[in-house]
C-alpha positions as CSV (number, residue, x, y, z in Angstrom):
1,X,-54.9,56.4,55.2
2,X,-57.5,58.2,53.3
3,X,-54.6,61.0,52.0
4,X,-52.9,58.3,50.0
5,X,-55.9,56.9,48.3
6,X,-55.2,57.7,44.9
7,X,-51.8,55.9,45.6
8,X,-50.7,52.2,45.9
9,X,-48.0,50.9,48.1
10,X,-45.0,49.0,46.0
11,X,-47.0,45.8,46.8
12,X,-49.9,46.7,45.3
13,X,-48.3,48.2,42.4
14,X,-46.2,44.8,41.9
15,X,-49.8,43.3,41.8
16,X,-51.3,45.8,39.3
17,X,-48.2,45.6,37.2
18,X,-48.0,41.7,37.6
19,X,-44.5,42.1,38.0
20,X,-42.2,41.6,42.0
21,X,-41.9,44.1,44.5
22,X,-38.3,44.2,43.4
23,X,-39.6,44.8,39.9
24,X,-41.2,48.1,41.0
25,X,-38.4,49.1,43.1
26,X,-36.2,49.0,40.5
27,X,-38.7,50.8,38.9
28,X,-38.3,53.8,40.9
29,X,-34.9,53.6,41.2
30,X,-34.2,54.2,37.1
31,X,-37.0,57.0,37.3
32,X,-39.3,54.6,35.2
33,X,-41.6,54.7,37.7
34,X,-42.0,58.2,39.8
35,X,-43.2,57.6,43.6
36,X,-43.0,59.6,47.1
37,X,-41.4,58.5,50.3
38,X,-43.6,58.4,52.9
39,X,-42.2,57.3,56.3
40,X,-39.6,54.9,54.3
41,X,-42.4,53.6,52.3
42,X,-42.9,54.4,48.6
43,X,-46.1,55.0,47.6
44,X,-47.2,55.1,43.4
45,X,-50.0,57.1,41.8
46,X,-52.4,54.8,40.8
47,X,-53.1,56.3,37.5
48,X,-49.1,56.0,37.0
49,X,-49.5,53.2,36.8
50,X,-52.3,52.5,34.5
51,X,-50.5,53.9,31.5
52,X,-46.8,52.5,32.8
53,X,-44.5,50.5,30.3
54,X,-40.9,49.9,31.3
55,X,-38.3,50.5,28.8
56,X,-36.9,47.9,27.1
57,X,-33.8,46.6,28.4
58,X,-30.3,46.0,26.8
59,X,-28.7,48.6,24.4
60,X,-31.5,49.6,22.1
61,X,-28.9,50.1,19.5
62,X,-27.9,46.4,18.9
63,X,-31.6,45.2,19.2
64,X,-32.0,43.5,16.4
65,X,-34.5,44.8,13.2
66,X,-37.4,42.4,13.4
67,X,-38.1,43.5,9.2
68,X,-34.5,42.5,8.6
């Protein structure tokens, strides 16, 4: 597998992120997270994932003002 070694499956990407599999698939789904499809298997750029922070969730607009 020596073409994808600059990538990590969604395992290994839940494991870097400390976050579920699930997590990272959801990831992908929203476009947080960019990934290619392999054979039915996603696979994430490593260095993606080193600089990766998922949005907040919720409506950012009735977050509440933490100087308030």
């Amino acid at each position: 597998m020596s073409t994808f070694e600059n990538y990590a499956t969604t395992k290994e990407a839940a494991e870097i992120l400390g976050k579920s599999e699930e997590c990272v698939r959801h990831y992908i789904r929203s476009g947080q997270l960019e990934a290619i499809d392999e054979r039915g298997r996603k696979y994430i750029l490593r260095a993606d994932l080193e600089h990766f922070a998922p949005r907040p969730r919720g409506n950012p607009n009735l977050q509440k003002d933490s100087k308030s």
